[in-house]
C-alpha positions in Angstrom: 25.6 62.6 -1.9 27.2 65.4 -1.9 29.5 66.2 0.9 28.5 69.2 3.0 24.7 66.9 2.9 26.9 64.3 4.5 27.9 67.2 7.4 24.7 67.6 7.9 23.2 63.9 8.1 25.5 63.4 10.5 24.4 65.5 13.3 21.0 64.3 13.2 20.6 61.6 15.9 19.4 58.7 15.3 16.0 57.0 16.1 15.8 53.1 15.6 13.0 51.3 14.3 12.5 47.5 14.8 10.2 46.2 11.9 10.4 43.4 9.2 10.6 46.6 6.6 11.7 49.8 9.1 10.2 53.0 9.0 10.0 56.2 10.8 8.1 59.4 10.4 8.2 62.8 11.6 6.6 65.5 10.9 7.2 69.7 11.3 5.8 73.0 10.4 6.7 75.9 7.6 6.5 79.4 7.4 6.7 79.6 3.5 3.6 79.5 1.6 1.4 76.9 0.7 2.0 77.1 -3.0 5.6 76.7 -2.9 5.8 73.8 -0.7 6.1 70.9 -3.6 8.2 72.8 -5.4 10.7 72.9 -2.6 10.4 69.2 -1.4 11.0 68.6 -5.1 14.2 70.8 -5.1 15.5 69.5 -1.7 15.0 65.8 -3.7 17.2 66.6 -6.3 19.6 68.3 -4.0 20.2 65.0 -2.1 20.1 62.9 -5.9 17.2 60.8 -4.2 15.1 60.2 -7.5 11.2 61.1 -7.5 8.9 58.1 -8.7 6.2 59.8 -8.1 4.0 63.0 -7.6 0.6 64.7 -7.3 -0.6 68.0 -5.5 0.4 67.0 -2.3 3.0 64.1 -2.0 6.3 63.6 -3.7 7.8 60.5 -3.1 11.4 59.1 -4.0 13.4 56.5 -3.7 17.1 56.4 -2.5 19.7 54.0 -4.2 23.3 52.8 -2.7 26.2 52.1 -3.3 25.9 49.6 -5.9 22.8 52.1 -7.3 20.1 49.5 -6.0 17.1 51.3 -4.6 16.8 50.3 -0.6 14.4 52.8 0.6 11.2 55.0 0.0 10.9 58.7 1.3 7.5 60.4 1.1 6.7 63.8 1.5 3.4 64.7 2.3 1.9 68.1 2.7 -1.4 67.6 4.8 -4.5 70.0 5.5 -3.6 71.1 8.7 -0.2 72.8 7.2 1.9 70.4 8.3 4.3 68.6 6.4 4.8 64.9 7.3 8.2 62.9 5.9 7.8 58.8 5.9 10.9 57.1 5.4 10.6 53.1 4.6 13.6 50.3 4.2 12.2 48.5 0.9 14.1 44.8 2.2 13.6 43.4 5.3 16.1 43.6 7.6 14.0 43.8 10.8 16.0 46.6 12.1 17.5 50.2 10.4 19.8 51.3 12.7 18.3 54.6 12.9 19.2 55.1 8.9 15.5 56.0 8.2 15.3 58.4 11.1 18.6 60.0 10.0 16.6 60.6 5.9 13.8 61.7 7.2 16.1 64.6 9.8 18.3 65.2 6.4 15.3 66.1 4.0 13.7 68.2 7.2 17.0 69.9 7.9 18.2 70.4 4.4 14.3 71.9 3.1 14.1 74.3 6.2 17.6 75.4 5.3 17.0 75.9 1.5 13.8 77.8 2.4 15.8 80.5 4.9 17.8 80.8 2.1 15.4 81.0 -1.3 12.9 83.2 0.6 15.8 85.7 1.0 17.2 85.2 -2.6 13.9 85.1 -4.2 14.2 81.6 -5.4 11.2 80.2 -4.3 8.8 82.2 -6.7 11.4 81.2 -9.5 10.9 77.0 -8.3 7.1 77.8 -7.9 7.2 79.3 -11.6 9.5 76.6 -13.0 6.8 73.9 -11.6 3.6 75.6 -13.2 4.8 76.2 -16.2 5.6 72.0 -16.3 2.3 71.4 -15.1 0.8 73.4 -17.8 2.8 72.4 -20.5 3.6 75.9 -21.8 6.9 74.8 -23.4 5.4 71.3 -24.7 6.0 71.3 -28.6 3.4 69.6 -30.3 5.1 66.4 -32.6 4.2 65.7 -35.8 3.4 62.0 -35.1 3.5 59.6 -32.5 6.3 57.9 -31.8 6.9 54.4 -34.1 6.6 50.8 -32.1 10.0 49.3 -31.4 10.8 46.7 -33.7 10.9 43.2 -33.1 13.9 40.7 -34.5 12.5 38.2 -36.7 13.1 34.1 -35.4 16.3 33.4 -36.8 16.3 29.3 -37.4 19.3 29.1 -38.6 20.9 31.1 -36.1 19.2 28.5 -34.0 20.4 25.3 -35.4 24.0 26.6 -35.2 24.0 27.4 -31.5 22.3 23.9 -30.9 24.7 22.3 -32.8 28.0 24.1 -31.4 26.3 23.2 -27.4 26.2 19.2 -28.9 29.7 19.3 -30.0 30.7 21.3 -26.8 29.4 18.5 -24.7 30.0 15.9 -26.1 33.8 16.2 -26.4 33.6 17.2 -22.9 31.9 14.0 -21.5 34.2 11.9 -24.0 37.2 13.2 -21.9 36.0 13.0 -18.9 34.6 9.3 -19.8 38.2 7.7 -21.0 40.2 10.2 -18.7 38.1 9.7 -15.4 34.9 7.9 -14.4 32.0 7.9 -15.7 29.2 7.6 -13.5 25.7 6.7 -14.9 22.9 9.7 -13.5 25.5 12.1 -12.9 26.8 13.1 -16.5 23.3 13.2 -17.8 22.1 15.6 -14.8 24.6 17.7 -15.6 24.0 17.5 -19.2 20.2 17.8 -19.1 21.3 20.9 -16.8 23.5 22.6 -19.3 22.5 22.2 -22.5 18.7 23.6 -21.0 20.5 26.6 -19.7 23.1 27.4 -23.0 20.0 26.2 -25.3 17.6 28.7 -23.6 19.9 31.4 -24.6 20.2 30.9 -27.8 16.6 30.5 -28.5 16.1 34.0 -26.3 18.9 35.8 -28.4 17.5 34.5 -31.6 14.0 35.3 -31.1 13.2 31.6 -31.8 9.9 30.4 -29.7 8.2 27.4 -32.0 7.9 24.8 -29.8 7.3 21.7 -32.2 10.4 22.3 -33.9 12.8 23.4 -30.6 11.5 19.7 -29.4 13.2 18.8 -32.8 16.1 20.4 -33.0 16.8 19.4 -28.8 16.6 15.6 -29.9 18.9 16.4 -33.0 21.5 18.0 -30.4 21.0 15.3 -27.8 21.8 12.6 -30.5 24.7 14.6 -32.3 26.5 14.6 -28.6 25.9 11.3 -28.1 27.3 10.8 -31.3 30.4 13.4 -30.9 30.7 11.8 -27.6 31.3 8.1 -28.8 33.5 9.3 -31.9 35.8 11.9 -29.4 36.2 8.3 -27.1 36.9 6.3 -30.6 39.8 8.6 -31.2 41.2 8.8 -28.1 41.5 5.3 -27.0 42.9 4.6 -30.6 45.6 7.4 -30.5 47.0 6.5 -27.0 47.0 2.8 -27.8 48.4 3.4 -31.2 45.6 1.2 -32.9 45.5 0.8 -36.4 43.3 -0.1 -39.5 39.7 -0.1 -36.3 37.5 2.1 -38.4 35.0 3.6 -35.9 32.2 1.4 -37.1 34.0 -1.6 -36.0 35.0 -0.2 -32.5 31.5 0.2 -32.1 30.4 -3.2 -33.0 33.4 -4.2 -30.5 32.1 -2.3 -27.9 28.3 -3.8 -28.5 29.6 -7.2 -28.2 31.0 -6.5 -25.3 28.0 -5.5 -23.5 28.2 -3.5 -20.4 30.0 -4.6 -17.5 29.0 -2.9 -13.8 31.3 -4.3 -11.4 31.8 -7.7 -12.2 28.3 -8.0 -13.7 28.1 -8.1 -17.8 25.0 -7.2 -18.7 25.5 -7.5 -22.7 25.1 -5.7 -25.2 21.5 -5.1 -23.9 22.6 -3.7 -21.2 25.0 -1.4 -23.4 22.3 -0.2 -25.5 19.7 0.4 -22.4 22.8 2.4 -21.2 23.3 4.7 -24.7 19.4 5.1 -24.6 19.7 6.6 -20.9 22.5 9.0 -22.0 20.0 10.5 -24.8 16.6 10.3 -23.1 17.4 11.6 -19.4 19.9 14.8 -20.3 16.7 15.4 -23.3 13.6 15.4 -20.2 16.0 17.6 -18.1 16.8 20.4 -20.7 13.0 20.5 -22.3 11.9 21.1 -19.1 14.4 24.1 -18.7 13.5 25.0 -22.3 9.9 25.5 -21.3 10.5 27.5 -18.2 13.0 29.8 -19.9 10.6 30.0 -23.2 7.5 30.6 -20.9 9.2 33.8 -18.7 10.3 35.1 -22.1 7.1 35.3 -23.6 5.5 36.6 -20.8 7.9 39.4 -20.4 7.2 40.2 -24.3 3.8 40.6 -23.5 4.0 42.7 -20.4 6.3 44.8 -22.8 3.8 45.1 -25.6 1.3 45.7 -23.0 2.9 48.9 -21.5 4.3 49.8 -24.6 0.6 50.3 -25.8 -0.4 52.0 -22.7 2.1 54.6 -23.1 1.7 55.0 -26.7 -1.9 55.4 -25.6 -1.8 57.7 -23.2 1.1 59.9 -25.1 -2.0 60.2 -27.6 -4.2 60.8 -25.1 -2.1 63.9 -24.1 -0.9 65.5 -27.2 -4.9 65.3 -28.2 -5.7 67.0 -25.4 -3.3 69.9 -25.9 -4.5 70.4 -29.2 -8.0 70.7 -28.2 -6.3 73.0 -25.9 -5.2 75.2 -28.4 
């Protein structure tokens, strides 16, 4: 805002207003006419960089952002029968209390629009604003197009885009685990949680970014990535152990069939190598229900959000049409 608004905000007292979403309204009288009364609140709105949202014959209403240009509260303007205009300030979050911010908006846009009219009705702006507005409302400088405007094109799945992000996630992960496995502990529920988690999340992505929504073959291609991690995992673990123990001539095969006959021991139980295998099928089936869950969330928001797109999309193409027909029948 710019400063000398700031002046004046702040010798407006405030006026506090305990609510889940505050509010506060006021209203007060003008002497200019009736005619030019929008096009001032509209001026006094772009004075004060609060940006309109909407507007008809009698109400302008705007929204005000902060800081961080989120949009926190709602001012409308309303110019009733009696001649009176009314300003209605609301917070948009609920805070419970304002701390008289709303009163201070609703004192700025009374203080600022009964200054700007002492001032236009002397200067002669305020048949200029009223001018400016009717001319907009009647479309006298609207140029007629030659066609309407073309639909926004829509990326084409790309599948093999696909595959490769799906496979760079399996490698990813399963070189992580693998370290983690030899180089720490690995605790059975807890690495699969956290895989299921993120490969969901870094798979959702890429099927977003590659436009890629078949759902028969993402099933598909998540099983390929859960078993190529599983796979990258056991290999990454194969060449570890052998490089810091300086083994020689175990093929990976072999370390495999080592570590089969060796079954799994928890504590001092060995359950064998059927409870090794039960294990591996665990690390592949739990991380795979956790992510195609995720998968399916993520797909389903996407493909509404497409649709809500297409749908306004239409509308205004629709309406646009609607418009530029009507000025031609105009004419």
């Amino acid at each position: 805002m710019n400063a000398k608004y700031e002046n004046l905000q702040s010798t407006i007292k405030r006026k506090y207003s305990f609510k889940y979403k505050p509010e506060f309204k006021e209203t007060f009288k003008t002497d200019i006419e009736n005619n030019q009364i929008i096009p001032l609140i509209i001026e006094v709105f772009e004075k004060l960089e609060w940006p309109i949202v909407y507007s008809n014959k009698t109400t302008i209403e705007a929204k005000r952002k902060n800081d961080w240009n989120k949009l926190t509260e709602k001012i409308t303007v309303t110019k009733n029968v009696s001649g009176r205009i009314e300003v209605h300030s609301k917070t948009l979050q609920g805070n419970f209390i304002d701390f008289g911010n709303n009163s201070k908006r609703t004192g700025l846009f009374i203080a600022l629009f009964k200054k700007l009219a002492t001032e236009y009705q002397q200067t002669g702006k305020l048949d200029e604003l009223q001018t400016k507005l009717e001319n907009e409302n009647s479309w006298a400088d609207y140029k007629i197009p030659s066609e309407l405007p073309k639909p926004k094109v829509t990326r084409q799945p790309n599948l093999m885009l696909t595959l490769l992000g799906g496979m760079i996630i399996a490698i990813l992960f399963g070189v992580i685990v693998a370290f983690l496995t030899v180089h720490f502990t690995y605790f059975i529920g807890v690495y699969e949680l956290g895989l299921g988690l993120g490969i969901g999340y870094l798979f959702s992505q890429v099927l977003k970014n590659t436009n890629y929504l078949d759902f028969s073959i993402t099933n598909i291609i998540l099983g390929a990535i859960v078993v190529v991690m599983f796979i990258t995992n056991q290999f990454t673990q194969y060449q570890i152990i052998i490089s810091e123990n300086n083994f020689t001539g175990l093929g990976f095969f072999e370390f495999m069939r080592l570590r089969i006959e060796n079954g799994l021991s928890i504590k001092s139980l060995n359950t064998g190598w059927i409870g090794l295998i039960l294990s591996y099928i665990f690390q592949m089936v739990f991380p795979f229900l956790i992510a195609i869950s995720q998968i399916y969330i993520s797909s389903s928001k996407t493909i509404i959000e497409k649709s809500q797109k297409k749908y306004w999309s239409m509308l205004f193409t629709f309406l646009k049409w609607k418009n530029q027909k009507a000025k031609l029948e105009h004419y």
